[in-house]
KEPA-699160 format. One record per residue (C-alpha): y, z, x; residue number from 1. Coordinates in nm, 3 decimals, padded with zeros to 5 digits. Layout:
BEGIN
Y Z X NUM .
...
***
This chain:
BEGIN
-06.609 -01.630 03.199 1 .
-06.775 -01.503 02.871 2 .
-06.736 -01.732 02.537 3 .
-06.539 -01.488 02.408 4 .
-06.298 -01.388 02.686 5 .
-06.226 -01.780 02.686 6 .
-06.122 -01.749 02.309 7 .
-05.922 -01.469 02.375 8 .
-05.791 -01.656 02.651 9 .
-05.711 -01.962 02.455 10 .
-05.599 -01.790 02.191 11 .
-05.318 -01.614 02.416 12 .
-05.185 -01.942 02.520 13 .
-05.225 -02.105 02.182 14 .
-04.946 -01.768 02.103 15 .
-04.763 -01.794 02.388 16 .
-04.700 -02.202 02.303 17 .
-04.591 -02.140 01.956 18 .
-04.387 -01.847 02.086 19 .
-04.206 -02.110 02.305 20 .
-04.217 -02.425 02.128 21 .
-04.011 -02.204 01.776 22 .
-03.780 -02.030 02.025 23 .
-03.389 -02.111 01.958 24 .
-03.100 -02.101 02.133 25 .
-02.841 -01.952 01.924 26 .
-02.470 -02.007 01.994 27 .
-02.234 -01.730 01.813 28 .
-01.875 -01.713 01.804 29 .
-01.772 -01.364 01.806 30 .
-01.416 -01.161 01.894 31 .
-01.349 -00.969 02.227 32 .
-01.367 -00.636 02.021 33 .
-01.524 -00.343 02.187 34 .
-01.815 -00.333 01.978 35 .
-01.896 -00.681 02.037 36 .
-01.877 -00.671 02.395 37 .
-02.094 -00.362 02.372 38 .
-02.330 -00.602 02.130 39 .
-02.350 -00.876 02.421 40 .
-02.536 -00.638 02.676 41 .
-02.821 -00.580 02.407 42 .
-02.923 -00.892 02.342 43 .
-03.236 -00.905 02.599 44 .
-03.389 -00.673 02.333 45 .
-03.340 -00.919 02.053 46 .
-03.468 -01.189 02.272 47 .
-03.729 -00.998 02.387 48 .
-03.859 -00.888 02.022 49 .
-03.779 -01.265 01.905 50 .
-03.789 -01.534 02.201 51 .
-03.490 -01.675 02.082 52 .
-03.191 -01.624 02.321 53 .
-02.813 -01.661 02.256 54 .
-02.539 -01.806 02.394 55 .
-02.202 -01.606 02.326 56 .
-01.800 -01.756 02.281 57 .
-01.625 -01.490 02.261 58 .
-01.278 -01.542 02.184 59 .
-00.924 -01.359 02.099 60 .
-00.858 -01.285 01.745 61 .
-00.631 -01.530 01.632 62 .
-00.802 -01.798 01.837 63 .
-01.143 -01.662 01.714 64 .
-01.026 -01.766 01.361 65 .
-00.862 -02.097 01.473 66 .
-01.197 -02.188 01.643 67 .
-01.444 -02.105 01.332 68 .
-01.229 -02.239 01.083 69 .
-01.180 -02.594 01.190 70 .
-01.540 -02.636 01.318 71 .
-01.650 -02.470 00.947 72 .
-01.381 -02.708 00.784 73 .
-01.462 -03.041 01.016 74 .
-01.835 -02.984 00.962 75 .
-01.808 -02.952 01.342 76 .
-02.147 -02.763 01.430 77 .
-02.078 -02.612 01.704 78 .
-02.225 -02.248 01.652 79 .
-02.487 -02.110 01.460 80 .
-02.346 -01.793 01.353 81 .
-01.996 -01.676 01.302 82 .
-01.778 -01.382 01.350 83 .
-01.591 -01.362 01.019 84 .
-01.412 -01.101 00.780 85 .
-01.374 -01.035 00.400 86 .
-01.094 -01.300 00.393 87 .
-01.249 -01.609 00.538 88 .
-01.644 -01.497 00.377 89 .
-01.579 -01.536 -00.035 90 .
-01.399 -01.829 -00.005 91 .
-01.616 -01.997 00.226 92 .
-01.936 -01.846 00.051 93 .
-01.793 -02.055 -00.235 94 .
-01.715 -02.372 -00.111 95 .
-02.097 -02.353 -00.004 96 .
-02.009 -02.344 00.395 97 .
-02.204 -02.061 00.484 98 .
-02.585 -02.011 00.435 99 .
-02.686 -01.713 00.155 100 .
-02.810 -01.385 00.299 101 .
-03.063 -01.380 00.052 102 .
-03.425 -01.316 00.164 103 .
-03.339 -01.038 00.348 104 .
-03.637 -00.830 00.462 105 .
-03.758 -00.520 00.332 106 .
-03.678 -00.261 00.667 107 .
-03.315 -00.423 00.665 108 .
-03.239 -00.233 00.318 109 .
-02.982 -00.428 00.192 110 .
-02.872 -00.182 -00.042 111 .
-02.806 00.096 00.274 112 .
-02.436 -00.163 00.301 113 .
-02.158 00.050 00.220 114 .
-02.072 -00.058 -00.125 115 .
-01.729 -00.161 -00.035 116 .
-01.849 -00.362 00.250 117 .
-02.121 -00.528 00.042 118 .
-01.836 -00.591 -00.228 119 .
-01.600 -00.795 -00.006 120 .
-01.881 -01.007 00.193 121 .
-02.013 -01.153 -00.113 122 .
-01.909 -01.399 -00.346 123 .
-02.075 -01.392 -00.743 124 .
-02.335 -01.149 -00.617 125 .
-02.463 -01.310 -00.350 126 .
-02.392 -01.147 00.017 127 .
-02.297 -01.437 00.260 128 .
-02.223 -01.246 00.574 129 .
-02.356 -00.920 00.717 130 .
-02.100 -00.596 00.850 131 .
-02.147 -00.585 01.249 132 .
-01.882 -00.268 01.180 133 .
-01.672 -00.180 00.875 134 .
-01.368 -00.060 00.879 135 .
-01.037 00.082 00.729 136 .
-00.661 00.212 00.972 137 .
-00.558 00.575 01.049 138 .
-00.362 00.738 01.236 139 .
-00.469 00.846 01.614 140 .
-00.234 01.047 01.783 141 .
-00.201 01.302 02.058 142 .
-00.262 01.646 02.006 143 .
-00.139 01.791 02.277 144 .
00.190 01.570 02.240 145 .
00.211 01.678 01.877 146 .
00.156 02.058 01.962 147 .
00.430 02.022 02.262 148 .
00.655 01.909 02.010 149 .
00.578 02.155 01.768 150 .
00.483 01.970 01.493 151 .
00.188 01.976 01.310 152 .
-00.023 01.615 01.234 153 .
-00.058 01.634 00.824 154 .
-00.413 01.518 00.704 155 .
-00.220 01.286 00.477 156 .
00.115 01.161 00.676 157 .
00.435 00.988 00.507 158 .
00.601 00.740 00.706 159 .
00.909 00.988 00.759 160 .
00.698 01.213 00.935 161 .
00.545 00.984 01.174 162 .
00.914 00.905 01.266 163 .
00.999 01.249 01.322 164 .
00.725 01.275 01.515 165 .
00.739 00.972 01.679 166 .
01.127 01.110 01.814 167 .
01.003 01.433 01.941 168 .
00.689 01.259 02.137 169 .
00.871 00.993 02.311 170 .
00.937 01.039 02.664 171 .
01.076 00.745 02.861 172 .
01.102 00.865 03.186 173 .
00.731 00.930 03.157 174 .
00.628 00.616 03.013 175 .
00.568 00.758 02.681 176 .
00.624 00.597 02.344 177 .
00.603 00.783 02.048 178 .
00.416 00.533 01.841 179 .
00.192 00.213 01.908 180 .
00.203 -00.058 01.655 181 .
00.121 -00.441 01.618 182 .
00.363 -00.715 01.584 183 .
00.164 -00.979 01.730 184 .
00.213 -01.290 01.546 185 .
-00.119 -01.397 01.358 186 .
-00.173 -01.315 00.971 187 .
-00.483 -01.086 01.090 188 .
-00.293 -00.893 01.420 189 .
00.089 -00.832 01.315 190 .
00.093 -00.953 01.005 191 .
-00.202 -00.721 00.869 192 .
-00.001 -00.417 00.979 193 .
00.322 -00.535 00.820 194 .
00.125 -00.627 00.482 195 .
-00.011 -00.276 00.436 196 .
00.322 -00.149 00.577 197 .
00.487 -00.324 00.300 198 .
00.247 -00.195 00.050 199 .
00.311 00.137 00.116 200 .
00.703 00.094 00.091 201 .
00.626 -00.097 -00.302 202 .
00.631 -00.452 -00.161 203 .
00.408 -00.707 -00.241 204 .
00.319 -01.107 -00.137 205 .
00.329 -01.233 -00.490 206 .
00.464 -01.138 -00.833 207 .
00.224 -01.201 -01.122 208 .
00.328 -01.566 -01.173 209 .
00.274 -01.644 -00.800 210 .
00.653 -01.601 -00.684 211 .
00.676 -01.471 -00.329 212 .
00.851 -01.139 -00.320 213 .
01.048 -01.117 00.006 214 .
01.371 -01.137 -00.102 215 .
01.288 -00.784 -00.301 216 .
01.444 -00.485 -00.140 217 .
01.112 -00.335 -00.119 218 .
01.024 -00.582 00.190 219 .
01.371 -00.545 00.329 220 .
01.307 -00.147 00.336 221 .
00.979 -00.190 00.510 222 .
01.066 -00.460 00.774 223 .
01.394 -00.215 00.858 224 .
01.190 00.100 00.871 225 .
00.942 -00.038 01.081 226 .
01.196 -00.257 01.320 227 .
01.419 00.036 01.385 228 .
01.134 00.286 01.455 229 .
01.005 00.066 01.690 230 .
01.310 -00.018 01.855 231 .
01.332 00.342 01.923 232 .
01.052 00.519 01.996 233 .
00.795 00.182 02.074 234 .
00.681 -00.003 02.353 235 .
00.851 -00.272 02.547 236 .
00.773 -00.585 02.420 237 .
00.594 -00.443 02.115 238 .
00.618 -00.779 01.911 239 .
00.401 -00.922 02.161 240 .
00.127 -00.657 02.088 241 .
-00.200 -00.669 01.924 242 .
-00.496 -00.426 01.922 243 .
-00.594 -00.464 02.194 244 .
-00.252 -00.428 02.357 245 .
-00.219 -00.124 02.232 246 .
-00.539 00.031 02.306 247 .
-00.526 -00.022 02.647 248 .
-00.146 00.190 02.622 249 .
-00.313 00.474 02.397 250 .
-00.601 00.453 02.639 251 .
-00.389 00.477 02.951 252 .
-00.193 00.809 02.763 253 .
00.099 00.559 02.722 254 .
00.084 00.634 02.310 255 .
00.177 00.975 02.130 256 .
00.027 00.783 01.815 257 .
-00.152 00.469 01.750 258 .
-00.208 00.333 01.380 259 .
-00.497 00.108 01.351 260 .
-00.867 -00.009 01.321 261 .
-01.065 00.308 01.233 262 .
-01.312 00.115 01.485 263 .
-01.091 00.229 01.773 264 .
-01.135 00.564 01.729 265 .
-01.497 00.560 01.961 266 .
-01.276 00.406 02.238 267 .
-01.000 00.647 02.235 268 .
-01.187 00.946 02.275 269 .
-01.422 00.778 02.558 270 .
-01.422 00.982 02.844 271 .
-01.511 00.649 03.077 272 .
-01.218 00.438 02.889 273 .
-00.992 00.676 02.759 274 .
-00.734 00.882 03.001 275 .
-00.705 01.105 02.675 276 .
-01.026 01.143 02.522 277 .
-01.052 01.487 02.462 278 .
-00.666 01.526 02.322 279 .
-00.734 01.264 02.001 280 .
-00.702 01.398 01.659 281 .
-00.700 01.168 01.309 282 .
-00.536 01.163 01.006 283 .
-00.502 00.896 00.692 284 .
-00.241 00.650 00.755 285 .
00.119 00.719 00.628 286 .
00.253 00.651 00.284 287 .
00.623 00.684 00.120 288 .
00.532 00.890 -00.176 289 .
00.515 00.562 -00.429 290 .
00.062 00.606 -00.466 291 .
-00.013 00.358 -00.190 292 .
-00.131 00.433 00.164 293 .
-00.049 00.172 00.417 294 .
-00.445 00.099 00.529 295 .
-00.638 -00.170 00.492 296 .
-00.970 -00.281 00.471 297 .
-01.208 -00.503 00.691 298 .
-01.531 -00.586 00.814 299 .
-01.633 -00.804 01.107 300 .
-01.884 -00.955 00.975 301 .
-02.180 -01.211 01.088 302 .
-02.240 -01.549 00.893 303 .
-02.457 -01.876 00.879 304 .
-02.264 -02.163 00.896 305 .
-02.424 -02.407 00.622 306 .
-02.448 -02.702 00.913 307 .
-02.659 -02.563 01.148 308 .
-03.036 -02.666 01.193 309 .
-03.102 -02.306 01.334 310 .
-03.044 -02.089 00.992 311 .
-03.380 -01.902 01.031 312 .
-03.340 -01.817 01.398 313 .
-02.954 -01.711 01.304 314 .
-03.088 -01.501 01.041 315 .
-03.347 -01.302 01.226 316 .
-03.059 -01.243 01.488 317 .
-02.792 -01.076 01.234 318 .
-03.106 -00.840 01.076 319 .
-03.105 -00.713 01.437 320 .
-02.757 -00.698 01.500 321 .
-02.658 -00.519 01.175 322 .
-02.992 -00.320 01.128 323 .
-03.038 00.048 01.139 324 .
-03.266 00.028 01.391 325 .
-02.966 -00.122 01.683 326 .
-02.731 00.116 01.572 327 .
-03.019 00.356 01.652 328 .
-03.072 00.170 01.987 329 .
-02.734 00.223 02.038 330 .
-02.695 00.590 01.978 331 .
-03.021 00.629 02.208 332 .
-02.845 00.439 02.520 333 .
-02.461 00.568 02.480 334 .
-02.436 00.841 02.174 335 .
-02.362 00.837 01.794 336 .
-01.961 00.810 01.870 337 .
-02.024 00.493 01.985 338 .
-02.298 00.315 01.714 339 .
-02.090 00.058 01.490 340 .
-01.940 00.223 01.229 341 .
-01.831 00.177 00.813 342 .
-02.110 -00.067 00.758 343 .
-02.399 00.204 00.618 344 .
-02.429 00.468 00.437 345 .
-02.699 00.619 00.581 346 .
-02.524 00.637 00.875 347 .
-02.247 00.879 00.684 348 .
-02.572 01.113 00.576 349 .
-02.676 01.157 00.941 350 .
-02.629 01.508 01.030 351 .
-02.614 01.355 01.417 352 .
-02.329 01.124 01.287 353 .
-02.131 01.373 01.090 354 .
-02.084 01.622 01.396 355 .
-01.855 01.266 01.582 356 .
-01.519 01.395 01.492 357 .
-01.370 01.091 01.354 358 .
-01.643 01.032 01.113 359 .
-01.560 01.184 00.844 360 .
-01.196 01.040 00.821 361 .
-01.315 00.670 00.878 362 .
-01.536 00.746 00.549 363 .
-01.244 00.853 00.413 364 .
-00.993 00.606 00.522 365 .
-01.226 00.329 00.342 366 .
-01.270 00.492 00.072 367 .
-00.885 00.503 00.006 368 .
-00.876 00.164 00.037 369 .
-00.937 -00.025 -00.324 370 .
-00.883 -00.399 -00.278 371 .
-00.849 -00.491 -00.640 372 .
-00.567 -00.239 -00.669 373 .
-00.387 -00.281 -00.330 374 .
-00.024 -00.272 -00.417 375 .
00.246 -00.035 -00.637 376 .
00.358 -00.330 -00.872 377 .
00.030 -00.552 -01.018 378 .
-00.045 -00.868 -00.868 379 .
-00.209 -01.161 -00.927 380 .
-00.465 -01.108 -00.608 381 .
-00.724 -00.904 -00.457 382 .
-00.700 -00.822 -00.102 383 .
-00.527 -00.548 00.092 384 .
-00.376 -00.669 00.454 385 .
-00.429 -01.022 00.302 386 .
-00.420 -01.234 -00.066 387 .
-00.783 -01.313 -00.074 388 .
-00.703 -01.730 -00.138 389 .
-00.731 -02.025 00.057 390 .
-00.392 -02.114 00.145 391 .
-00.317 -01.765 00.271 392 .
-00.430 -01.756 00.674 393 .
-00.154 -02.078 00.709 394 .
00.155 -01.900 00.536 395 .
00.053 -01.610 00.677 396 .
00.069 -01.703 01.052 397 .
00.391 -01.890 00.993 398 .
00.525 -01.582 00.819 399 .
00.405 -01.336 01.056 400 .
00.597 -01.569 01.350 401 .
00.921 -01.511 01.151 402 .
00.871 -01.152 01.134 403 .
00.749 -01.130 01.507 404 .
01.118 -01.317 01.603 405 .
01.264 -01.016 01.394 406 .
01.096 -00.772 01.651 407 .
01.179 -00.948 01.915 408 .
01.559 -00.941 01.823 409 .
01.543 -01.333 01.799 410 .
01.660 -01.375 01.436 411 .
01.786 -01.083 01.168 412 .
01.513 -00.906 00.899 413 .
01.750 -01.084 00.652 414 .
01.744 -01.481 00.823 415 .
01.340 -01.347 00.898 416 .
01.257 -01.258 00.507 417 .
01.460 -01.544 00.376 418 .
01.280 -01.816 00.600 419 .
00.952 -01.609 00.470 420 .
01.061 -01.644 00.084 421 .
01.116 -02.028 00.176 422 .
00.804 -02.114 00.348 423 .
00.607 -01.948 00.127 424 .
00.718 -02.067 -00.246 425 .
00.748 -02.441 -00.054 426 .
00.353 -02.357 00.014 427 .
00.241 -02.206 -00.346 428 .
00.408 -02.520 -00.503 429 .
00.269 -02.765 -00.287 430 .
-00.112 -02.593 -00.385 431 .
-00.025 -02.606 -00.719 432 .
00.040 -02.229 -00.832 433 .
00.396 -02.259 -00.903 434 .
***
């Protein structure tokens, strides 16, 4: 062998070593979302580009949060990055739990973030967790169920209409319901959709001097509206269901509409998933007249826990995970209706992007959705579907378990919003805001 094809030879291995001996294993906590999933079977090519590989928990949503927020709050350790959303990331971003997404490189383009995404992930400025997918709700619904009827889906819905419609798409000896909805317990499943719900109908969580509000009529309205609608013209067990519930019904042609995750749209109208795929159409969630829609906004988001001894590894995984270039590996393998969506805006200037059909009304759904000004009467709080503090995700859930007995016929909206009222003023003076 030549002196210099030894080099090169030793040279190789010298890489190859170094390669090997800064290679990570990276455990992530993440939710058993579509998108995620989908994220799981690309991972060879981050692997592949990086050496590191990954080791994936993926959990249900309310367990999801359980799990990250004890092992974030004990110091715990056990994963390197977390799923999280614009609730859990300024607060912990704060509290200095989660490592800074500063240093970001160049290609990434930081600045591509939807603004609104960028907004809620950060906390004084400084972005803390990354958008896997963005999103706002909408309505999905059936068009050929909503042309059988003869009615006509309004780009901007009220809540009356969607029970009208709701009526004359119902078919129980077919198994069809005439509208899908959560009330799954959990302050991010049920009690999301109840919270924007409310908003629309003039309720709110707190007054401006931190006094819970459900002993207003505007909660009692709401909690009615929505109980007797889906009494009538919902699922069995509907209290019971989350998103995913109900995506599997919509899926299965079970739904005549579906309000939810703008994310869900690329899963309704997949012809391998979706029974109905080609009979979706979208319109902005429902109001009552009073200036508020009842959508929300979120991001599932990736972040570095402060405690693990893997932050550079974590952080070359999340530029590949939320970079233009997967979304482009995405769209190469399975088509643009199926890239993560609401996290860029250079994915909303794609001329390949704009022709999906529910593009345009995600961008618009999130757009409606301002998070400093989230309710009819002013409040003390930012957040939308949640009050962006600290002592929120515990009322919350226990609030969201009264409401959930309401649907399930176990106690009256009245005996439901009072325990709520309780609960919740016994929790705000406890903290200290009362």
């Amino acid at each position: 062998m030549s002196l210099k094809r030894a080099l090169l030879a030793v040279s190789a291995m010298v890489s190859v070593a170094s390669t090997a001996a800064y290679a990570e294993t990276l455990t992530i906590a993440t939710v058993n979302n579509g998108d995620m999933i989908r994220m799981q079977g690309y991972t060879d090519d981050f692997t592949e580009k990086t050496g590191h590989t990954v080791e994936w928990v993926t959990l249900e949503e309310n367990v999801l949060r359980q799990r990250v927020t004890t092992d974030i709050t004990t110091k715990g350790g056990q994963f390197d990055i977390m799923t999280i959303g614009m609730y859990e990331t300024p607060i912990w971003g704060a509290n200095g739990w989660l490592v800074p997404l500063d240093g970001l490189s160049a290609e990434y383009d930081v600045d591509d973030i939807l603004p609104a995404m960028r907004g809620g992930l950060s906390h004084e400025g400084t972005l803390y967790a990354a958008p896997f997918y963005g999103e706002s709700s909408m309505v999905m619904y059936r068009t050929d169920l909503m042309e059988a009827a003869g009615l006509e889906m309004p780009a901007a819905p009220t809540w009356e209409f969607i029970r009208e419609a709701a009526a004359a798409m119902t078919d129980r000896g077919n198994d069809i319901n005439g509208v899908c909805l959560r009330g799954k317990a959990g302050w991010g499943e049920g009690g999301a959709f109840i919270t924007v719900t409310g908003n629309s109908f003039g309720a709110r969580w707190f007054d401006e001097d931190w006094n819970a509000q459900f002993d207003q009529p505007e909660w009692k309205a709401a909690l009615e509206f929505f109980i007797g609608m889906m009494n009538e013209y919902g699922p069995p067990g509907y209290a019971t269901n989350g998103f995913n519930e109900n995506l599997s019904l919509f899926q299965q042609g079970k739904c005549g509409m579906w309000i939810d995750a703008t994310v869900a749209a690329s899963f309704v109208t997949n012809p391998n998933d979706s029974t109905v795929a080609d009979k979706v159409g979208f319109a902005l969630a429902p109001d009552t007249g009073l200036g508020k829609r009842s959508n929300w906004l979120w991001a599932w988001a990736l972040a570095i826990p402060a405690g693990t001894q893997k932050a550079d590894a974590a952080k070359e995984f999340i530029e590949w995970a939320t970079s233009k270039d997967y979304i482009e590996l995405v769209a190469a393998n399975e088509g643009w209706a199926n890239v993560p969506p609401g996290a860029r805006t250079s994915l909303y200037a794609n001329p390949e992007y704009q022709k999906v059909p529910f593009a345009q009304m995600t961008l618009d759904s999130i757009n409606a959705a301002d998070p400093t000004d989230p309710t009819v009467k002013p409040v003390p709080y930012v957040g939308i579907q949640f009050v962006a503090i600290p002592e929120f995700a515990g009322i919350a859930t226990e609030v969201s378990q009264e409401f959930s007995a309401a649907y399930a016929g176990q106690q009256s909206v009245d005996e439901a919003l009072a325990k709520a009222q309780a609960l919740t003023n016994d929790a705000m003076e406890a903290a200290g805001y009362r």
